[in-house]
C-alpha positions in Angstrom: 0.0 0.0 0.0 1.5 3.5 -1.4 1.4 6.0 1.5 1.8 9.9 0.5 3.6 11.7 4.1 1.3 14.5 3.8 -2.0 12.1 4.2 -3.1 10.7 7.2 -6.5 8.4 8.5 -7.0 7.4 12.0 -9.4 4.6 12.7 -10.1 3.8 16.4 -12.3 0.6 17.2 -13.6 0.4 20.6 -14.9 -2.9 22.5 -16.7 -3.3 25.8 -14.7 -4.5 28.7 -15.9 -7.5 30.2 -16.8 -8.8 26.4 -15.8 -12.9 25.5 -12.9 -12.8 22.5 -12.4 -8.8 23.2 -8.2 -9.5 23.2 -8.3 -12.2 20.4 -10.3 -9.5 18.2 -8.1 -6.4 19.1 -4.9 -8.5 18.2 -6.9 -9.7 15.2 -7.6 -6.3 14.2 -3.9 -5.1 14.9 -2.5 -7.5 12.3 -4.9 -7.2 9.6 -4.4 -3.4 10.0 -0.6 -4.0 9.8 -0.8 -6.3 6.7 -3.1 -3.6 4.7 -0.3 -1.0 5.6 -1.4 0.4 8.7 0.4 1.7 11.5 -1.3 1.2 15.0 -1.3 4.2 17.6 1.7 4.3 20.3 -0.6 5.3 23.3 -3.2 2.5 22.9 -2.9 -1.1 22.6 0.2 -2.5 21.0 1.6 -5.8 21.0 4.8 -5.7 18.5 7.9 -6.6 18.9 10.9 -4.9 18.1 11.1 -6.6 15.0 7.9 -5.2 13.9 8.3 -1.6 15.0 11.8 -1.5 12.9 10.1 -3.4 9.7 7.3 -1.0 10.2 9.0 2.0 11.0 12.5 1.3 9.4 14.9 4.4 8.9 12.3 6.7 10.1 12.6 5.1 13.9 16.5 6.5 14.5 14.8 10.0 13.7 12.0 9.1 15.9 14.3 8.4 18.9 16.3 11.5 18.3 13.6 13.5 18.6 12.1 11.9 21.7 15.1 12.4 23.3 15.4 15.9 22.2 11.8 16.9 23.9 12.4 14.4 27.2 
């Protein structure tokens, strides 16, 4: 999937707590969303690895870091 760096589209899916199959379907959903291209938010649930931030994220990760620790 093409991505342009001046477009972006969030999608947030909810679930009720409590709900049978709520983890199986969130970690469903992460992957599906990773293998159409998608890049799942930082703050909310995220279940990679290191190996599939840097495949995901490649190069752009070092600058990533650099700024973090610039601002913290």
């Amino acid at each position: 999937m093409a991505s342009s760096a001046g477009q972006v589209c969030s999608i947030e899916v909810t679930s009720l707590r409590g709900v049978s199959g709520n983890d199986a379907w969130m970690r469903w959903l992460e992957r599906r969303a990773i293998e159409l291209g998608g890049r799942p938010h930082w703050g909310q649930q995220n279940d990679l690895t290191a190996a599939q931030v840097r495949s995901l994220y490649g190069d752009r990760m070092k600058r990533w870091r650099t700024q973090l620790e610039r601002v913290s």
